[in-house]
C-alpha positions as CSV (number, residue, x, y, z in Angstrom):
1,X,-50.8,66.6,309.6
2,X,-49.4,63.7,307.2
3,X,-51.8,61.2,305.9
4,X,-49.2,58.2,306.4
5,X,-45.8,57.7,308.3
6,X,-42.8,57.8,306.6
7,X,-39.5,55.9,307.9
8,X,-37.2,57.9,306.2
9,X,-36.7,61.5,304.5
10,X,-39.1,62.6,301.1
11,X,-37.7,60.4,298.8
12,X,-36.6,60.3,295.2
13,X,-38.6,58.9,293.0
14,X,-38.0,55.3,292.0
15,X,-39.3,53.8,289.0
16,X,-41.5,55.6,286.2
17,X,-41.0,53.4,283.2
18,X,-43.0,49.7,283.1
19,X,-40.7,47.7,280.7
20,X,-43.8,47.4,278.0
21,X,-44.0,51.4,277.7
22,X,-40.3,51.1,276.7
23,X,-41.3,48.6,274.5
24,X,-43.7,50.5,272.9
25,X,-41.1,53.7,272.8
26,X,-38.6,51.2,270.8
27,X,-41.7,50.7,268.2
28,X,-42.4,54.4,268.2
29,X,-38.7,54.5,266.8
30,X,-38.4,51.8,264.1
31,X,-35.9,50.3,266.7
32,X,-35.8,46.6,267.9
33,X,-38.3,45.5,270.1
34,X,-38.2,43.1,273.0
35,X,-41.1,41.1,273.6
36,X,-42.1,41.6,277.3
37,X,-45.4,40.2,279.2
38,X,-47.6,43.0,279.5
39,X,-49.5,43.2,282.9
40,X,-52.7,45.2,281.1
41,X,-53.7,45.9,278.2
42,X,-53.0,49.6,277.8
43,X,-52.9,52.8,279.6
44,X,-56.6,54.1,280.7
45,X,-57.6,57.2,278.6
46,X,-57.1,59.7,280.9
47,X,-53.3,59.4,280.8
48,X,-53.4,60.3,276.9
49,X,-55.1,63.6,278.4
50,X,-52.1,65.4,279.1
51,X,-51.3,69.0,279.4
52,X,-47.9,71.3,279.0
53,X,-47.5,74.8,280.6
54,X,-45.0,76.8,281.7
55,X,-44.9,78.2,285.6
56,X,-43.6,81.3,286.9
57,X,-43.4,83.6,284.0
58,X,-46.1,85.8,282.7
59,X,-49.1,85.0,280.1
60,X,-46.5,85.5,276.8
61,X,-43.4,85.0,278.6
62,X,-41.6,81.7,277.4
63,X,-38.9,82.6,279.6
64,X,-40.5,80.2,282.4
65,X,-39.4,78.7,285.6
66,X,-40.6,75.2,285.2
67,X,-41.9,72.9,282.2
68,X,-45.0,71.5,283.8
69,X,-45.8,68.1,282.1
70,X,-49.5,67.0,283.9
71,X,-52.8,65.4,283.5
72,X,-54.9,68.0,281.2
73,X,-57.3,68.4,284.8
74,X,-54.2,69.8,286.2
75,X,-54.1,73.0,284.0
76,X,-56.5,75.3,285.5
77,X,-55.7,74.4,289.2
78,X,-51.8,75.6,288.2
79,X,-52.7,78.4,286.7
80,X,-54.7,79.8,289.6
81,X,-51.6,78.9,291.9
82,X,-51.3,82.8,293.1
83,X,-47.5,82.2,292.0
84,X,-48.3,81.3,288.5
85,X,-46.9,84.3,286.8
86,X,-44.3,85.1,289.4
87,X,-40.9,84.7,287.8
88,X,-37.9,83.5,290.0
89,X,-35.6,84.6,287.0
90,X,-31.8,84.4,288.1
91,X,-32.7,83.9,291.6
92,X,-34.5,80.2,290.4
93,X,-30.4,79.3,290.6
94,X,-29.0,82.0,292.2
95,X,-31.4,80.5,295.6
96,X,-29.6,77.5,295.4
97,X,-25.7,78.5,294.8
98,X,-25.9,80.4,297.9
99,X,-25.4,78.1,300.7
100,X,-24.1,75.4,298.3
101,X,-21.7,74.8,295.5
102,X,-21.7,71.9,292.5
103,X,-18.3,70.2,292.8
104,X,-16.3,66.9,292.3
105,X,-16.7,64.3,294.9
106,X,-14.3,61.4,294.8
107,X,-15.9,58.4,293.9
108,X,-19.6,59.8,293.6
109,X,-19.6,62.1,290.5
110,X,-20.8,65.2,291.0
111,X,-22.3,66.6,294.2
112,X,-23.0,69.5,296.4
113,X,-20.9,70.9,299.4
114,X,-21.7,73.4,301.9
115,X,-20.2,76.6,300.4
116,X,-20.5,78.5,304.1
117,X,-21.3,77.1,307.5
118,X,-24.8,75.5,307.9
119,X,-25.0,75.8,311.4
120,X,-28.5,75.7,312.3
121,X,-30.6,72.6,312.4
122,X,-34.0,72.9,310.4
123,X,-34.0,76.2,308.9
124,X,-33.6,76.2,305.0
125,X,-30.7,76.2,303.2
126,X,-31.9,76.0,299.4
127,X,-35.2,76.9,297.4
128,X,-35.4,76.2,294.0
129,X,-37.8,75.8,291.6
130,X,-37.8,72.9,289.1
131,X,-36.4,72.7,285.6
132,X,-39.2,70.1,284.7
133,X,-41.9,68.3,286.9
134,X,-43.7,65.5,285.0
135,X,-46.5,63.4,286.0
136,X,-45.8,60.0,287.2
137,X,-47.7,58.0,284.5
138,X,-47.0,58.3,280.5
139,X,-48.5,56.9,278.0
140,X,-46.2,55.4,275.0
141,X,-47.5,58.6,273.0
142,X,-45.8,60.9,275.7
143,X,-42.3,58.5,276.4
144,X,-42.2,58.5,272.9
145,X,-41.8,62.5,271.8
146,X,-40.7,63.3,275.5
147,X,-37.3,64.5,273.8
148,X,-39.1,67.0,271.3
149,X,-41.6,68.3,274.2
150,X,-38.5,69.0,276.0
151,X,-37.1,70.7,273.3
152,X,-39.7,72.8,272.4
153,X,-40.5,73.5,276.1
154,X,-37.2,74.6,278.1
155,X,-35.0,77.8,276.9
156,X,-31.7,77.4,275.7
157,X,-30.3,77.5,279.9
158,X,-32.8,75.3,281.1
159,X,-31.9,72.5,278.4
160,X,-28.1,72.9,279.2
161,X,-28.8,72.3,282.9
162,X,-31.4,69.9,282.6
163,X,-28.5,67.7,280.0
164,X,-25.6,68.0,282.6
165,X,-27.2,66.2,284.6
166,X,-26.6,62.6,285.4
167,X,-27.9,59.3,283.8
168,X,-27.8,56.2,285.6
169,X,-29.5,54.7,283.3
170,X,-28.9,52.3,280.3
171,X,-27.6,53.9,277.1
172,X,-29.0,51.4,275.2
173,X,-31.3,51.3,271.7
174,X,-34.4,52.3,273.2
175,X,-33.7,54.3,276.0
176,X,-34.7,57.8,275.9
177,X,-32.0,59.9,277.6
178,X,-34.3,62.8,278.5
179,X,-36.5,60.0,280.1
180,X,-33.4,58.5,282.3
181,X,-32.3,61.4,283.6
182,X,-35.4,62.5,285.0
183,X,-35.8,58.9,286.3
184,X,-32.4,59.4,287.7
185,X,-32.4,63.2,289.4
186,X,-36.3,63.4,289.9
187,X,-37.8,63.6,292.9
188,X,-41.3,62.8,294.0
189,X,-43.8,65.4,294.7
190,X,-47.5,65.8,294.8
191,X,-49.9,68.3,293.9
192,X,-52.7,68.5,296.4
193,X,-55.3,68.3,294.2
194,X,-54.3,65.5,292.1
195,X,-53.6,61.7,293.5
196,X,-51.1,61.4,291.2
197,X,-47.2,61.6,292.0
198,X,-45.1,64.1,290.0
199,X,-41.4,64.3,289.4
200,X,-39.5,67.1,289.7
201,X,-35.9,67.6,288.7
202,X,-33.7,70.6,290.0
203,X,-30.8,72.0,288.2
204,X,-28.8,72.3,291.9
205,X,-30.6,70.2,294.4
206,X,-30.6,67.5,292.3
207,X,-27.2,66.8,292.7
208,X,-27.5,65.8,296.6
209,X,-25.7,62.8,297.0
210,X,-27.4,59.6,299.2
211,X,-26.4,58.4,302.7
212,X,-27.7,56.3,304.9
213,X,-27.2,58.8,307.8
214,X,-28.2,62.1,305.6
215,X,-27.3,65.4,307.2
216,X,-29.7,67.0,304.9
217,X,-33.7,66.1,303.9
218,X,-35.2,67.4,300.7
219,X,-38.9,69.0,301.3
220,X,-41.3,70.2,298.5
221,X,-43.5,73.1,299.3
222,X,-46.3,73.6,296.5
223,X,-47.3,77.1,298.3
224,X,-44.1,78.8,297.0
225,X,-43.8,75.8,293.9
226,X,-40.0,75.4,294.9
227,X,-38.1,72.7,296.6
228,X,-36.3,73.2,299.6
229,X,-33.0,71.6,301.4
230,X,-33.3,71.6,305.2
231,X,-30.1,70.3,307.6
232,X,-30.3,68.0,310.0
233,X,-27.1,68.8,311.5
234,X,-24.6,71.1,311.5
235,X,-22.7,71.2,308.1
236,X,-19.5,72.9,308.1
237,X,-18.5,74.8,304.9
238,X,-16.9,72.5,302.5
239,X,-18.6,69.5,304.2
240,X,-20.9,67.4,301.6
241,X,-24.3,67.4,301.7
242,X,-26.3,64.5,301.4
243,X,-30.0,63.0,301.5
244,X,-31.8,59.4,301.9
245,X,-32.8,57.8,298.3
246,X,-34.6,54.9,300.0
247,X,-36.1,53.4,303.0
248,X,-33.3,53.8,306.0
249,X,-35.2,51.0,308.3
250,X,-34.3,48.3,306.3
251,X,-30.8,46.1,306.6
252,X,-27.9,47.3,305.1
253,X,-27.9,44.3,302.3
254,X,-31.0,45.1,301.2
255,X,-30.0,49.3,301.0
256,X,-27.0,48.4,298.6
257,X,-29.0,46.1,296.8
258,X,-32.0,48.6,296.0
259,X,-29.4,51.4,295.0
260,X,-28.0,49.3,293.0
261,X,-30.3,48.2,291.2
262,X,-32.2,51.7,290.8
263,X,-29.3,53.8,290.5
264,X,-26.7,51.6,289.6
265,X,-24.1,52.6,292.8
266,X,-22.8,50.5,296.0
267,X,-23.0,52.5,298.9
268,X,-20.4,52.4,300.5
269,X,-21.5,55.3,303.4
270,X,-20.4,55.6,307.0
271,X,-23.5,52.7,307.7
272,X,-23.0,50.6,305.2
273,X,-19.2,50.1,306.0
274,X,-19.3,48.8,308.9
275,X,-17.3,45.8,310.6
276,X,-19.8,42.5,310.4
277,X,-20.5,42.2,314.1
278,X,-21.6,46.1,314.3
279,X,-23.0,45.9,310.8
280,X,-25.5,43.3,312.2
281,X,-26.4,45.2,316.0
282,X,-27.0,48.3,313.3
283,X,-29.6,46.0,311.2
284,X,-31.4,44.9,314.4
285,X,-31.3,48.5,315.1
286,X,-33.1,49.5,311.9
287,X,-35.2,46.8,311.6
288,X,-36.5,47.3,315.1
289,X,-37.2,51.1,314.6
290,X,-39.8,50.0,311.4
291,X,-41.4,47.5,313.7
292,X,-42.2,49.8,316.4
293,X,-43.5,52.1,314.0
294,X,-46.0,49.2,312.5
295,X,-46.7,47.6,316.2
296,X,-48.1,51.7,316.9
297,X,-49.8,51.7,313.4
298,X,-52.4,48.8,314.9
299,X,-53.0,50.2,318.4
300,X,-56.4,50.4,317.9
301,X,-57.4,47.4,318.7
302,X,-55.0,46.8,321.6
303,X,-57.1,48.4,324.7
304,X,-54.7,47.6,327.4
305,X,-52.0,49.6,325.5
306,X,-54.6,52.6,324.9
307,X,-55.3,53.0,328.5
308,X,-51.5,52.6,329.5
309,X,-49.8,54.6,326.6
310,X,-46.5,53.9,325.8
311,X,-44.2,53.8,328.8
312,X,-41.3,56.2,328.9
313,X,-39.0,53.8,328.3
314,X,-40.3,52.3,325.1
315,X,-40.0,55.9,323.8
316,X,-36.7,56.4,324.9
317,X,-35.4,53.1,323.9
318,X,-36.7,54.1,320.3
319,X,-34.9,57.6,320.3
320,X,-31.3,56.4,321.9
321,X,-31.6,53.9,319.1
322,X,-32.4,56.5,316.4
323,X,-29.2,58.5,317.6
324,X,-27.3,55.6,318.1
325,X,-27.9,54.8,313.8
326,X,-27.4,59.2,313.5
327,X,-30.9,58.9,311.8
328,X,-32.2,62.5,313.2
329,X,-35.1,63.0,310.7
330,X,-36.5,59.2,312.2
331,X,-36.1,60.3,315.5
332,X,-38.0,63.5,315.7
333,X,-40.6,61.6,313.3
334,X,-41.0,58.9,316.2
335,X,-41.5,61.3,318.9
336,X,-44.5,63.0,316.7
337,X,-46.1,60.0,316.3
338,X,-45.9,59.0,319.7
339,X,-47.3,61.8,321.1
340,X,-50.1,61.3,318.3
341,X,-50.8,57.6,319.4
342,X,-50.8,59.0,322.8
343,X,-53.4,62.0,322.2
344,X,-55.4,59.7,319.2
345,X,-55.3,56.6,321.6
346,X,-55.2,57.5,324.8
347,X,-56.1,61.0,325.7
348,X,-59.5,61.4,323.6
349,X,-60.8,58.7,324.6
350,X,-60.3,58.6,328.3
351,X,-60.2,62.3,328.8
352,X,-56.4,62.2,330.6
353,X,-54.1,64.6,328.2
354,X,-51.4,65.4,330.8
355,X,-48.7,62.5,329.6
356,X,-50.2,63.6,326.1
357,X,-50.0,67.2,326.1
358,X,-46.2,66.5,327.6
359,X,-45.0,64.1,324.9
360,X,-46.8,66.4,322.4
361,X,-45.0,69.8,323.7
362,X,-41.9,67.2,323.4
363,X,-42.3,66.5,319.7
364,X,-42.9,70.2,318.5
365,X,-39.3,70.9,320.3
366,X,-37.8,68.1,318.2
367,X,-39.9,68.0,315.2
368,X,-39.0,72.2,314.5
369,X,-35.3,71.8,315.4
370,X,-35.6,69.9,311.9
371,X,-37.7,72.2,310.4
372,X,-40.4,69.7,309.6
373,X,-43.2,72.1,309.4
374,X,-46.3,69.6,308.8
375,X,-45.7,67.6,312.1
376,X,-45.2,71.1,313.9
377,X,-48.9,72.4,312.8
378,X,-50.3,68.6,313.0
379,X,-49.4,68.4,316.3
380,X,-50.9,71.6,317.0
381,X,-54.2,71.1,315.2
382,X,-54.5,67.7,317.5
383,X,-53.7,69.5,321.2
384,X,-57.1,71.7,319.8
385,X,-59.0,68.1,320.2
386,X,-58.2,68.8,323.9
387,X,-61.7,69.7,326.1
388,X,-62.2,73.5,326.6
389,X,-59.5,74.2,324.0
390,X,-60.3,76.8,321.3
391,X,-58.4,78.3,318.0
392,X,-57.6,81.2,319.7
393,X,-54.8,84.2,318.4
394,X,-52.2,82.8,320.7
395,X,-52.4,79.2,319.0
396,X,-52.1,80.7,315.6
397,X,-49.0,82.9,316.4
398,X,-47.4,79.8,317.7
399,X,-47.6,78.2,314.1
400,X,-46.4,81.2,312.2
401,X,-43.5,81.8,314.6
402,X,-42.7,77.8,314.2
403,X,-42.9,78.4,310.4
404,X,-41.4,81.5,310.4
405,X,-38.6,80.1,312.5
406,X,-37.7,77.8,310.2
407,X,-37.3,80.3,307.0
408,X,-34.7,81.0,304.5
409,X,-31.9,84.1,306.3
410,X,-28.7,84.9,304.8
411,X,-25.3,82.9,306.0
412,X,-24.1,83.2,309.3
413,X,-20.5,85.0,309.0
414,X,-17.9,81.7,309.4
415,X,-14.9,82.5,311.8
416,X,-12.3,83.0,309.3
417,X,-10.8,86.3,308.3
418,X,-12.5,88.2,305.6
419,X,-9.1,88.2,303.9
420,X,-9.7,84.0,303.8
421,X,-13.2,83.4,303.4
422,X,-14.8,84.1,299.8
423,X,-16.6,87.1,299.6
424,X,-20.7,87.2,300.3
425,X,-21.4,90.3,298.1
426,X,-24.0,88.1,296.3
427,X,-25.7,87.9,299.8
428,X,-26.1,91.3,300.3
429,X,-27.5,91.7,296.7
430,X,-30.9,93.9,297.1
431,X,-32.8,90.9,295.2
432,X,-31.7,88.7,298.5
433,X,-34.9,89.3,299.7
434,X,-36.8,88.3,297.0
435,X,-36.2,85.2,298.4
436,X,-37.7,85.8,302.0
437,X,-41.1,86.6,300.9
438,X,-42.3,83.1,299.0
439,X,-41.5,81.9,302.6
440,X,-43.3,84.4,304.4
441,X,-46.3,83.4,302.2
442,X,-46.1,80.2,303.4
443,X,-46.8,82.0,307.3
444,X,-49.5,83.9,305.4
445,X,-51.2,81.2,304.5
């Protein structure tokens, strides 16, 4: 189950430079320097450690997926990734074209639209793997030859994606342009044996636009080393896809104003256009939604809660306001981690797990018609707490048909005439299902 809550979709990363590094760069290149306080002294020593390998191709291949840039105690636990050598190829892009298509979005730049109907909630839409992942913290050394390791460490088609993409950032003396555009398209992942964040950039799902009411969530699975787009709602084909750069429970001033300022664009989506009187009842909205959240994050010393549990109004109160804001990914999030107070709280500890066993049943229902996986298993590895209960075969077919469920199929014929409708012979390519058995794995494992 997740170690912390989140209030919003997996994020993109926001900040990866500290203005002395860039500093430093500037030296690095005989150009001006600014004089900045720095807050320590240097990077520790084991950031100089670094190490760069190439995943998904075989031992002399240097046709690779993905330029891994990582802490040097990284290297052996990638290369015994059982995936390691296994090559998407053509199918690395072809996975995400499918469903999707790059186009012009007034107003937004570039973006991604939904090239066939998406019509069912949760189960994947895109799996790619990376152009580049890159660990969080560089030293000077690292900011300052990033250009050349890229170089030398993407083919010819990689580098071409990896350039098209956009830069928010300053074009300045002393910006590195291969640094801002992974600071602008990257998203963050994690490895699960480092601590460390990593950023990832994608040469198609990259391109997801933000909203503040997403219809689509980005997800990284390290079992199949790709990253995946899951919907939210219904998309119809031609419809724009979009995901959550920052936190959704926060006012709508304060959204704009971190976009702004991190990716240099006023939002101007569906919530943050609003008239001022329903701009404000949608603030309280928000703002309410991340207090809740916090208020259930210090139950543990409030007995008289414990022993009542949350009241079925309280929870429904916090859902009709979810769907009232169209935030879909929040509202099946809540209901997990009610029924996770509830069991945690209330139902060890007293020995009653009938309103926790119903509110948990509740949240697998919601929490898989998004496709969020890890709440799905969590909640089913905390109902096993339950008295008498055992890991039996029945319990273990319920996860794999909840993550199987959820896996990458071909499109769903659309209602148009085949005459009208662009042709799916890339569907029924033989190599499709290549792309079913990475997400198998995941139900193997």
């Amino acid at each position: 189950m997740p170690s912390r809550a989140h209030n919003h979709p997996p994020l993109k990363p926001i900040e990866l430079d500290e203005p002395s590094q860039l500093d430093e760069v500037s030296l690095f290149q005989g150009l001006p320097m600014v004089r900045v306080p720095h807050d320590s002294a240097g990077p520790p020593p084991e950031l100089l450690e670094t190490a760069f390998l190439g995943f998904g191709g075989k031992e002399h291949d240097t046709d690779w997926d993905t330029l891994c840039i990582t802490a040097l105690k990284n290297r052996l636990p990638l290369r015994e990734h059982p995936m390691f050598e296994s090559s998407m190829g053509p199918l690395r892009r072809y996975a995400g074209r499918v469903f999707v298509k790059v186009v012009d979005i007034p107003g937004k730049g570039r973006g991604l639209v939904a090239a066939v109907d998406i019509l069912e909630t949760g189960r994947l839409f895109a799996l790619e793997r990376p152009l580049l992942i890159c660990r969080g913290s560089l030293s000077s050394h690292l900011i300052a030859n990033f250009t050349k390791l890229l170089d030398q460490g993407l083919t010819d088609q990689h580098k071409k994606e990896y350039y098209q993409l956009h830069n928010c950032k300053s074009k300045e003396p002393g910006m590195i342009e291969a640094i801002s555009i992974m600071r602008t398209n990257g998203f963050g992942i994690d490895y699960p044996f480092d601590t460390e964040s990593q950023r990832a950039v994608f040469d198609v799902i990259s391109r997801a636009n933000h909203s503040c009411v997403p219809n689509a969530y980005f997800e990284w699975d390290f079992k199949v080393f790709s990253g995946l787009l899951r919907p939210l709602v219904p998309i119809e084909k031609g419809e724009e896809i979009t995901i959550s750069y920052t936190s959704l429970l926060v006012p709508a001033s304060e959204r704009k104003a971190d976009l702004l300022r991190k990716y240099g664009f006023e939002c101007t989506c569906p919530a943050c256009s609003l008239p001022p009187r329903l701009q404000k009842e949608s603030d309280q909205r928000r703002v309410a939604l991340i207090d809740r959240i916090n208020r259930g994050r210090a139950l543990r010393a409030d007995t008289a809660v414990i022993h009542a549990g949350f009241d079925d109004s309280h929870i429904m109160e916090s859902l009709n306001m979810c769907e009232t804001e169209g935030l879909v990914y929040t509202r099946a999030e809540m209901m997990y981690w009610y029924a996770v107070w509830e069991i945690k709280l209330r139902a060890i500890r007293t020995g009653d797990w009938s309103r926790a066993e119903a509110l948990a049943h509740r949240a697998i229902e919601e929490t898989q018609k998004i496709g969020a996986i890890e709440f799905v298993v969590g909640l089913q590895s905390l109902l096993l707490a339950k008295p008498g209960t055992r890991l039996n075969s029945q319990n273990i077919a319920d996860i794999v048909n909840a993550i199987k469920s959820m896996a990458l199929t071909e499109p769903k014929p659309d209602h148009a005439s085949s005459s009208s409708r662009p042709s799916n012979s890339a569907v029924k390519d033989p190599e499709w299902s290549n792309l079913v058995i990475p997400v198998e794995y995941i139900a193997r494992h």
